[in-house]
C-alpha positions in Angstrom: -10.0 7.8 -11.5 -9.2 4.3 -10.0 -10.9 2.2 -7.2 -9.0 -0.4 -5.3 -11.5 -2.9 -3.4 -10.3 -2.1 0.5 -8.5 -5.5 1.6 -8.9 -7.0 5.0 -5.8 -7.3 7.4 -3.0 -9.7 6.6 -1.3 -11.2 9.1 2.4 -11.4 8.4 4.4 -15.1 8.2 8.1 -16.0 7.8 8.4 -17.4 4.3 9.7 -20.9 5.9 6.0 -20.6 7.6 7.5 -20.2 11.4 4.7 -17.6 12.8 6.0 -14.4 13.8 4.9 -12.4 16.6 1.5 -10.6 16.9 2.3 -6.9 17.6 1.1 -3.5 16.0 2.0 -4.5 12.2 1.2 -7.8 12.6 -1.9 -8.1 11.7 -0.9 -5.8 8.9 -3.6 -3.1 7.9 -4.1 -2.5 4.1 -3.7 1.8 5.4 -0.7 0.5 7.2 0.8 -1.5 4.0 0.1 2.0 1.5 1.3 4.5 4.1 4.5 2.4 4.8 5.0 2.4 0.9 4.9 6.3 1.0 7.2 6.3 3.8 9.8 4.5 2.6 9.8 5.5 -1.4 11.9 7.7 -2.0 10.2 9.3 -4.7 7.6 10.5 -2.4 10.3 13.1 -1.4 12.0 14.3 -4.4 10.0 17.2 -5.5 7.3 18.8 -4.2 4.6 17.6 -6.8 5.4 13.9 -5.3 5.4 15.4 -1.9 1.7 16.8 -2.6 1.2 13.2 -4.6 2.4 11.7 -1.1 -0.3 14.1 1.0 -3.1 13.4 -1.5 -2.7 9.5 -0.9 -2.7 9.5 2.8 -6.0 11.6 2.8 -7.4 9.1 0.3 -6.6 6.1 2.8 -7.6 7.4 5.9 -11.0 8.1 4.5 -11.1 5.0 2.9 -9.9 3.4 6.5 -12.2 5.0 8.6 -15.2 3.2 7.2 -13.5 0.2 5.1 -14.9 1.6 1.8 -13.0 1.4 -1.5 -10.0 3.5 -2.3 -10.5 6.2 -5.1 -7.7 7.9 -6.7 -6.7 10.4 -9.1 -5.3 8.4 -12.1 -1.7 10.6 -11.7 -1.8 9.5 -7.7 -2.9 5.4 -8.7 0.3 5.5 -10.9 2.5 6.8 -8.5 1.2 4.0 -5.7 1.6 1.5 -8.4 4.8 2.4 -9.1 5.5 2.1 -5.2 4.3 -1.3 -5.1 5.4 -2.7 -8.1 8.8 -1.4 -8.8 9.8 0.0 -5.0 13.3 1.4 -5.3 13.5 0.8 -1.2 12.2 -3.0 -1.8 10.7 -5.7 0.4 12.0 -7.7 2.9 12.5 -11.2 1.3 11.6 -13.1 4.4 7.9 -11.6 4.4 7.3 -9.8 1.2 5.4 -12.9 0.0 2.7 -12.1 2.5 1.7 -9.0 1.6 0.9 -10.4 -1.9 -2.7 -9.8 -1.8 -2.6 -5.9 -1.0 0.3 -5.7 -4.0 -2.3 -7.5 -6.3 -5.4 -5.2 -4.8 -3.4 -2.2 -6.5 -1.4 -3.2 -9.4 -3.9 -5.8 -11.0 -7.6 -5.4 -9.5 -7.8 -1.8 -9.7 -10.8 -0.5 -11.6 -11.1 2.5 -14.0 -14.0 4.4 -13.1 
């Protein structure tokens, strides 16, 4: 099992520094950041075992959202979000990836083995 210490809202900059406009995403939500990595990996929907990886996560999170308490995960589930994060086959957007730094770090290099 990991935990990952729930992180606070970022709010998302241009990496020139020019603000960009306050809207649903911006604050950005650590649930927002993970689901949005499920959404868009597409590894998350290439067999049902990830599918069921995907399904696990989201529970995970929204528990984990509803009352800001740390995220625990089933090692086999942490891996595949690390992976997501880390190595994204989909990416980040160059202009703002450099914001969402501190969520990246919360789950590839300050998760805890419990």
């Amino acid at each position: 099992m990991k935990k990952i210490k729930w992180q606070y809202p970022i709010t998302i900059t241009h990496f020139t520094g020019d603000p960009l406009p306050q809207d649903e995403n911006n604050p950005l939500s650590f649930e927002r950041f993970i689901l949005g990595r499920i959404m868009v990996e597409p590894k998350f929907g290439q067999s049902m075992k990830n599918i069921l990886i995907a399904v696990k996560i989201k529970a995970q999170v929204e528990k984990s959202a509803s009352n800001s308490s740390d995220l625990i995960l089933e090692d086999s589930d942490y891996e595949a979000l690390k992976e997501a994060t880390e190595n994204p086959q989909c990416g980040y957007n160059p202009a703002t990836a450099h914001s969402v730094l501190p969520f990246m770090r919360a789950i590839v290099d300050e998760a805890e083995t419990l």
